[in-house]
C-alpha positions in Angstrom: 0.0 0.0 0.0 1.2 3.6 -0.8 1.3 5.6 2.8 0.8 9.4 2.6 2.7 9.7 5.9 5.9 11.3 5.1 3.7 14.1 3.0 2.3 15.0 6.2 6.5 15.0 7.9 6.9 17.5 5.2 4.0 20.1 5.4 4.8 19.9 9.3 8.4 20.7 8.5 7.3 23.3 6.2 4.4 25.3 7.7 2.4 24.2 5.1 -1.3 23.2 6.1 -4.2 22.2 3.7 -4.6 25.8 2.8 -1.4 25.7 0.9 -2.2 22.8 -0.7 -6.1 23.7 -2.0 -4.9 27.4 -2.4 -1.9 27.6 -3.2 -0.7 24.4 -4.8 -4.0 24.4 -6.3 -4.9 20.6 -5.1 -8.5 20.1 -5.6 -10.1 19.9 -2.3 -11.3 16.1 -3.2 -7.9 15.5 -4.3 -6.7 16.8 -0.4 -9.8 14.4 0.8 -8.3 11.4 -1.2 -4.7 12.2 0.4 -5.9 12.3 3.8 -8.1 9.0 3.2 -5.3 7.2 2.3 -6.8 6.7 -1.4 -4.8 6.7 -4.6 -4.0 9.9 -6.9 -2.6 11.0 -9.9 1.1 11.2 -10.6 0.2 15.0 -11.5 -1.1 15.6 -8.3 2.7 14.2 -7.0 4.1 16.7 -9.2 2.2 19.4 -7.9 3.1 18.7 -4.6 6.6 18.3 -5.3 6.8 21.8 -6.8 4.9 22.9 -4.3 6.7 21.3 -1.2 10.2 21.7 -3.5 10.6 17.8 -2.2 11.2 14.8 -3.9 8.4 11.8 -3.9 10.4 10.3 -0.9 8.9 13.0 1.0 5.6 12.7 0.2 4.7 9.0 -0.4 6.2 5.7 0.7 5.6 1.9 -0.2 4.4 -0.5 2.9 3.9 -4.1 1.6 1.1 -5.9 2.5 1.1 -8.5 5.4 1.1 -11.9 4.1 -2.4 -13.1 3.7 -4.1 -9.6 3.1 
């Protein structure tokens, strides 16, 4: 599963809140829903945040396999 966690990390870091994101970085407010849900999104919506947060996809998205049997 793809964990949003280390986007969170990074707006802390930052100062950025969901404000910056919706206003600023011009992330669709369902696409901020989606991020906080856990759901999937575009890769243009990490390349907006990536501009945005001037951070790599490291800092915004990370890989957690699956437990066996899930």
């Amino acid at each position: 599963m793809i964990s949003y966690a280390p986007l969170w990390r990074t707006m802390e870091k930052q100062g950025a809140t969901s404000y910056t994101l919706i206003y600023k970085g011009e992330i669709a407010s369902a696409t901020y829903k989606r991020l906080k849900d856990g759901e999937s999104v575009s890769s243009n919506t990490f390349d907006a945040l990536c501009k945005l947060l001037n951070c790599t996809l490291s800092d915004i998205a990370e890989y957690i396999p699956d437990e066996p049997g899930e």
